[in-house]
Structures are given as C-alpha cells and as structure tokens.
C-alpha positions as CSV (number, residue, x, y, z in Angstrom):
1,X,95.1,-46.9,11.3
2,X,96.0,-45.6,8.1
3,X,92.9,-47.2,5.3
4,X,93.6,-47.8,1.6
5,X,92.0,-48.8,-1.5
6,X,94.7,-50.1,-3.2
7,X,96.3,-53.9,-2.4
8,X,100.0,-52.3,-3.5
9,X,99.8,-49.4,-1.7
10,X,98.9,-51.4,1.4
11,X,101.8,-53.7,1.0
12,X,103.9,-50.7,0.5
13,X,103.1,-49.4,4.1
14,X,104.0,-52.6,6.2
15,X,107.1,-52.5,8.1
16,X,109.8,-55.0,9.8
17,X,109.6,-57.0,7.1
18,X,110.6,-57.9,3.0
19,X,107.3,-58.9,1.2
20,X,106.3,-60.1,-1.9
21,X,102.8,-60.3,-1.6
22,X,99.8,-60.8,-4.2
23,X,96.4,-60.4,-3.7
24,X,94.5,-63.8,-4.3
25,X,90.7,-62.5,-4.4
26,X,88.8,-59.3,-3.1
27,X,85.9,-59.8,-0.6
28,X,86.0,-55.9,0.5
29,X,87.6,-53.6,-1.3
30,X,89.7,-52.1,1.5
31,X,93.0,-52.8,3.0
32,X,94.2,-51.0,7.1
33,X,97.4,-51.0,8.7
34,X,98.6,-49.1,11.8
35,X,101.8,-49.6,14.1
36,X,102.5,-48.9,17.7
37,X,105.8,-48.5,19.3
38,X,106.1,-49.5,22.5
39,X,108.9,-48.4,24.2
40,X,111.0,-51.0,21.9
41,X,108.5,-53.3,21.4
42,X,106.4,-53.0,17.9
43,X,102.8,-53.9,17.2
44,X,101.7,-53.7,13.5
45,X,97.6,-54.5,13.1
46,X,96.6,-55.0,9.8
47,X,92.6,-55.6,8.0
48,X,93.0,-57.5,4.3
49,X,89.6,-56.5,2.8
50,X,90.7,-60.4,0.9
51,X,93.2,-63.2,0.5
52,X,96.3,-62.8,0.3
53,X,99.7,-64.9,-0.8
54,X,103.0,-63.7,0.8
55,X,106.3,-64.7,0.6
56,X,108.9,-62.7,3.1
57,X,111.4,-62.2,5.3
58,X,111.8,-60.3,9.0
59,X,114.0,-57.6,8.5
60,X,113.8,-56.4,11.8
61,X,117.0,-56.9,14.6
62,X,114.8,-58.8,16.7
63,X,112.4,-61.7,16.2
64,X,108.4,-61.2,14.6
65,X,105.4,-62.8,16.3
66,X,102.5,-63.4,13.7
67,X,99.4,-64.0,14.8
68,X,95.8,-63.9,13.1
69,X,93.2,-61.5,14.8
70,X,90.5,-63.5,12.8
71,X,90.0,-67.1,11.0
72,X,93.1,-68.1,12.2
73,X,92.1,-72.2,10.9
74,X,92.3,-70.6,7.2
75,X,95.9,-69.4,7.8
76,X,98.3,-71.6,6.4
77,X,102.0,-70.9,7.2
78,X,104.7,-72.5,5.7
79,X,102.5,-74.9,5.0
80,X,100.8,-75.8,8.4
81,X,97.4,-74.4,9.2
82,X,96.8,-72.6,12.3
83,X,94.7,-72.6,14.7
84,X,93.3,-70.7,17.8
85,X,96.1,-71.8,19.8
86,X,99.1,-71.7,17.5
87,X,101.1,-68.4,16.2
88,X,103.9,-68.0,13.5
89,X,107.5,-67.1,15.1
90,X,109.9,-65.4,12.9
91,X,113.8,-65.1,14.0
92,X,115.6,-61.9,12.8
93,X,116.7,-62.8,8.8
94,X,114.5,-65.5,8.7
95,X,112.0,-66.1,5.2
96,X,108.3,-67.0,5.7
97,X,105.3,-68.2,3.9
98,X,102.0,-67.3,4.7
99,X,98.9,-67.7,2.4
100,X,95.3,-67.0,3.0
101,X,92.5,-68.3,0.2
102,X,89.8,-65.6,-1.0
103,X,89.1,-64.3,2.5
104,X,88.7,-60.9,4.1
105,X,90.4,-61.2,7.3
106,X,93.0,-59.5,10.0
107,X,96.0,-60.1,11.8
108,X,99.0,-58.4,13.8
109,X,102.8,-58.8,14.2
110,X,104.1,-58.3,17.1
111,X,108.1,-57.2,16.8
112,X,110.2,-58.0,19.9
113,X,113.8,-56.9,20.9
114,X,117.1,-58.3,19.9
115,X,117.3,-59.2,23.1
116,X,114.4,-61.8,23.2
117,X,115.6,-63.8,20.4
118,X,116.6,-66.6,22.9
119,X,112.8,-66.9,23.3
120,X,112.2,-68.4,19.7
121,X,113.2,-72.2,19.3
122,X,116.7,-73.5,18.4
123,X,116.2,-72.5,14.8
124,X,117.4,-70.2,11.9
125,X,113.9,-70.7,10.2
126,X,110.5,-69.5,10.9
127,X,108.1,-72.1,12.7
128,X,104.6,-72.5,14.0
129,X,104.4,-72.6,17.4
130,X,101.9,-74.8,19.8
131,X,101.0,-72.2,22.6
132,X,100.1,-73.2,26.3
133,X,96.2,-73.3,26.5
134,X,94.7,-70.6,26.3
135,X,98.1,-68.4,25.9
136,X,96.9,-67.1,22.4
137,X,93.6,-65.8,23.2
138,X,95.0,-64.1,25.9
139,X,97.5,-62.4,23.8
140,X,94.5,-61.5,21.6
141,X,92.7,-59.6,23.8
142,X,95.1,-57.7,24.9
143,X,95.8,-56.5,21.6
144,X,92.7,-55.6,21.2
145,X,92.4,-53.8,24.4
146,X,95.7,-51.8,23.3
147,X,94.4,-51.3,19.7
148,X,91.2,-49.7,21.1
149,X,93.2,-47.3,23.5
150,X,96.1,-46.4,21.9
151,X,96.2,-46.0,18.5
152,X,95.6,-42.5,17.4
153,X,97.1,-41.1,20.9
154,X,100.1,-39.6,21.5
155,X,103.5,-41.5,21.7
156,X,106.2,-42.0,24.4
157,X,103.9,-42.2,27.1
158,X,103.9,-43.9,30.3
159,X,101.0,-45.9,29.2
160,X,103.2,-47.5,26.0
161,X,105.7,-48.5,28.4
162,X,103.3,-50.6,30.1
163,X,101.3,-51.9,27.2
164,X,104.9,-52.8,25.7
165,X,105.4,-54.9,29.2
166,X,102.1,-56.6,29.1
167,X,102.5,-57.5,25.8
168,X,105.7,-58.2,25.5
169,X,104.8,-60.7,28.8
170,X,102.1,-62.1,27.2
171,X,104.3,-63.3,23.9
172,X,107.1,-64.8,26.0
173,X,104.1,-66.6,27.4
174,X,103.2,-68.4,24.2
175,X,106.7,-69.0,23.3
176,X,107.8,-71.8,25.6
177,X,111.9,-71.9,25.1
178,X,113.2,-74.4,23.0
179,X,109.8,-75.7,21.9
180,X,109.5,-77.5,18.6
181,X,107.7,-76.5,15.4
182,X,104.8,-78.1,14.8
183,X,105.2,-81.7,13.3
184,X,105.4,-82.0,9.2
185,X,104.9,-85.2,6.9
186,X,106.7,-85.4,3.9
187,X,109.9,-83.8,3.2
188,X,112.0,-81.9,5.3
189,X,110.7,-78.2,6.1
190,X,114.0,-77.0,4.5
191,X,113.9,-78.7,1.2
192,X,110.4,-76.7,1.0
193,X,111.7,-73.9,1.8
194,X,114.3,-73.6,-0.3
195,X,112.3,-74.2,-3.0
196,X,110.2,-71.6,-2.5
197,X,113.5,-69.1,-1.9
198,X,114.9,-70.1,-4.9
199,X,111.6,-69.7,-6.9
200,X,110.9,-66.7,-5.7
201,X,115.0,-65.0,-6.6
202,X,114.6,-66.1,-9.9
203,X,110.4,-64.8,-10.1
204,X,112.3,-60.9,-8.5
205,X,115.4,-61.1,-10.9
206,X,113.7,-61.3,-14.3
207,X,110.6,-58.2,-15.7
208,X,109.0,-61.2,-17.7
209,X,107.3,-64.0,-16.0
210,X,109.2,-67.6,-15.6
211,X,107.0,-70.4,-16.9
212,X,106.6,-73.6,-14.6
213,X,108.9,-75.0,-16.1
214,X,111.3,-72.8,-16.1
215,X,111.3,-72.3,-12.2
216,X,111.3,-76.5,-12.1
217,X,114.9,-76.7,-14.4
218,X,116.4,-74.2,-12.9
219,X,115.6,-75.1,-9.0
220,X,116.6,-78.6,-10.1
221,X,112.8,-80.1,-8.6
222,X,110.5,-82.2,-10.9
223,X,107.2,-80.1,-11.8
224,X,105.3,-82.7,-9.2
225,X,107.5,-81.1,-6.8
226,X,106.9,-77.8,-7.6
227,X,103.5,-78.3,-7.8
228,X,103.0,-79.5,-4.2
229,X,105.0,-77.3,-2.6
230,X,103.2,-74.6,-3.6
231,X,99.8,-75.8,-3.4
232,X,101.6,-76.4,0.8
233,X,102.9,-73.0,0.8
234,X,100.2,-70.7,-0.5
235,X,97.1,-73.4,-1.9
236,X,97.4,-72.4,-5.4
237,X,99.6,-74.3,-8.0
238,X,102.7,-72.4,-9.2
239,X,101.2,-71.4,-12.5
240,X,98.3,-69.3,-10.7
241,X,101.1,-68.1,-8.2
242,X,102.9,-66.7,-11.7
243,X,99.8,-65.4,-12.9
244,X,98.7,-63.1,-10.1
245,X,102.8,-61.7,-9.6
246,X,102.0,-60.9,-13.1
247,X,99.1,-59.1,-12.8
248,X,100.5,-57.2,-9.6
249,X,103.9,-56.1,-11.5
250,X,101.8,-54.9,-14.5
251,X,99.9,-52.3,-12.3
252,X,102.9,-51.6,-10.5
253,X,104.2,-50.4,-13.8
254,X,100.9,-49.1,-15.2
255,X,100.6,-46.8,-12.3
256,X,104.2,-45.3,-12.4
257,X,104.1,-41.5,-13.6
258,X,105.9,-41.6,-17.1
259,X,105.2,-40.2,-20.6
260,X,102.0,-39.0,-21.7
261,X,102.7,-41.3,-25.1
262,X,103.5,-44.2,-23.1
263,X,100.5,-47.0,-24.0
264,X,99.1,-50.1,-22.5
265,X,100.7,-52.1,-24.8
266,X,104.0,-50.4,-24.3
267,X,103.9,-51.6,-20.4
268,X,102.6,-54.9,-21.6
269,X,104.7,-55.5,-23.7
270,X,108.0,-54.7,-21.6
271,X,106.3,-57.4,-19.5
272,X,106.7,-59.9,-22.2
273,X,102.6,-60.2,-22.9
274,X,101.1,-60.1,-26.0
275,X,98.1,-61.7,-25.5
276,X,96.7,-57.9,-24.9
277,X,92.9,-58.8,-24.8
278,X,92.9,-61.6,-22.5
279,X,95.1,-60.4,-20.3
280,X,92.7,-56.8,-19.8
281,X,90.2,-59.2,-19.0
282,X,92.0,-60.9,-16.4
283,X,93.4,-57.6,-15.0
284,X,89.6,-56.2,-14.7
285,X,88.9,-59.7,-12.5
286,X,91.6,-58.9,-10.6
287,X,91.5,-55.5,-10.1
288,X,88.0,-54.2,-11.1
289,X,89.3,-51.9,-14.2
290,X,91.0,-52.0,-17.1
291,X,94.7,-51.4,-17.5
292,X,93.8,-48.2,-19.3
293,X,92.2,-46.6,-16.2
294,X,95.3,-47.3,-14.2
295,X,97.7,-45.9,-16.8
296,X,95.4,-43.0,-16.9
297,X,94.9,-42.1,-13.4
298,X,98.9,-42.3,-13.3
299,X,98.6,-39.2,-15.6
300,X,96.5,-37.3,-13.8
C-alpha cells in the first residue's frame, strides 16, 4: 500500500479509471492505495482518510467492479445508496458517480477482463447491482484475505493465479447476467447522467469556475434541475460542488514548480478570484494551510 498526505496526490495514483474527484471534508488526514495484478485480473484497495465527490469514467478494456470495504449504506452511486448487498458495475467507457459525505472510509475495485464484459447487464452505463444473498460479503472477505497475504509480496506467482480465480469467481457471483439496475424514481437515469457529463466538460474546459447558472444555460436544464441532480449525484448542491473543484484546481496550480516571483495572487488570479482574503480562509478549511504554504513548499 503506498500512504499519502495529500488528497491530489492520492487521486493521482489510482488507476483504470478517469477521475475528477474533490475532497468533501477531512476526518483523518491520510489517504492509501495499493493494486494487485492477478494474472489479468486487477484489484485496486483504497483508505480515504474523508469524503470524497467523484465523477469518472472506466478506462480500462474490461469492465470495473466497485465495492465499499466499509459504510457501504453512506455510498451513494449515481444517485442510489448502497448497501451490504449491492456493488457498483462499470462497463469499459462507461462514466460514473460516486459521492461519499464527510466520512473516512474504504473501498476496492476490482478490474475484470475484456472477456467478462458479457457478465455486466445489457447496458452502456454504469449501474448498481442487487447481489444474491450474501454474495457481497463473501466477495469481501476474500479481499481481505488477499489484501492481508499478498500485497507487499512478489508478483507472477502461482498464488496470484489462484487469488485472480477466486476472485474473479466470486464477482461473476454477484453479477447475475442480464440483471437490472436497481429501480429509480423520477427521471430517466440518462437524462441525469447527461447532465452531469455535460456539466462536468464544460467545469474541465474552462481555468475559471462556471457559475450555476452558467452550467444551467448552457446544459439547457432549469437551476431546479441542476440543483437536484446534484444533490442525487454527490449530496451537495452544484454551487458547493463548484466551490470545492475550485479549491482543488487552485492547489493544483499553487503546488506546480514555477518562478520564484510568482505570488498567490498571481495563481488566484489566473483562476478568475479576487476575493483573495476569503478565499485563503476557505482554502485553510479545506486544506489546513494557507495558499502561501503551498506555493512555498512548491519552491523548496
């Protein structure tokens, strides 16, 4: 398991997948990811040392399984909770939402092969999943059980052949062929959906920050709408969504080596802010220091 003390840094490290993630409080300070390849099969356990709200999409050639190691009833995926006996399955290319509120907690993804994409249900989009009973906590502890043995050990052995088979078993157990998502009131899951894929292009396209309602004219959705699909998607409204990509692409920028004349203000300001005072305070909530000490560790 590789540890970090940094949220971005973290993010940086996971793989298989496209993220856009912010961090949404900090209950430990401490973020730990590690990944296993199993003769073709890829386990990725993760610790959040808080909550997190993520936005992404599977980039591997096969399809993702995600399923929380801990408080699974406070993860909410594309805007159904989970729950002990339920799991997120992501087909290759497919986007995702997964938000969890001001929580330390953990989770894995479990990366099958192409070949297994017949597994998922008859879908192009990511779903959660109703296991058999029991299924899920079986699949659990047997993550565990190959967490606790193999990570730090040598690869390519005999035994990661047969912890790939087990595991892999185990998944295709949970994933009944042809099974629906979970059911959904209100609109269509893709009308959601799209509204959050649109939102989030035009949030990655621009260096300053849309307003509300900017994202609202220019997806074509009333502010009501906007404002309910992503209290759904990740249970904050859209301006405290904006707010915390804010903060996270200030650092981003605030810790990139440059200049030694380059200020806080010139960062902030690139970033469209000019509210300098408030926003240091709300980067020291955030983050636990000033933008100042970020810019200067970035110096050296």
């Amino acid at each position: 398991m590789i540890r970090f003390d940094d949220f971005d840094a973290w993010g940086d490290a996971i793989s298989g997948a496209s993220l856009q993630l912010v961090c949404d409080a900090v209950e430990t300070r401490g973020w730990a990811i590690g990944a296993l390849d199993l003769a073709g099969l890829v386990l990725q356990v993760a610790w959040e040392g808080g909550g997190t709200l993520c936005y992404g999409g599977n980039t591997h050639p096969g399809p993702i399984v995600f399923m929380p190691l801990t408080h699974a009833d406070e993860h909410v995926v594309n805007g159904e909770r989970l729950d002990d006996g339920s799991l997120l399955a992501i087909p290759s290319g497919a986007d995702f939402r997964i938000a969890v509120r001001k929580r330390a907690h953990a989770w894995c993804s479990i990366a099958l092969p192409q070949d297994e994409a017949g597994a998922l249900p008859a879908s192009a989009a990511s779903a959660a999943i109703r296991c058999h009973d029991g299924a899920v906590p079986r699949l659990r502890r047997i993550v565990a059980s190959i967490t606790d043995s193999l990570f730090g050990q040598p690869g390519g052995t005999a035994a990661h052949r047969a912890a790939g088979q087990a595991l892999e078993a185990a998944v295709l157990e949970c994933l009944p062929a042809r099974q629906p998502p979970l059911p959904q009131a209100g609109r269509p899951r893709l009308d959601r959906a799209e509204i959050v894929r649109r939102a989030m292009a035009m949030i990655d396209g621009t260096v300053i920050m849309p307003t509300t309602a900017d994202l609202a004219r220019d997806i074509g959705v009333t502010s009501r709408t906007l404002l309910r699909t992503f209290q759904e998607s990740f249970g904050v409204p859209p301006r405290q969504y904006l707010i915390l990509r804010e903060l996270h692409a200030v650092r981003r920028s605030l810790g990139v080596p440059g200049a030694d004349d380059t200020t806080v203000a010139d960062v902030l300001t690139r970033h469209g802010i000019w509210e300098f005072g408030r926003f240091a305070a709300r980067y020291r909530r955030q983050f636990g220091e000033l933008p100042s000490t970020t810019l200067g560790r970035a110096r050296g």
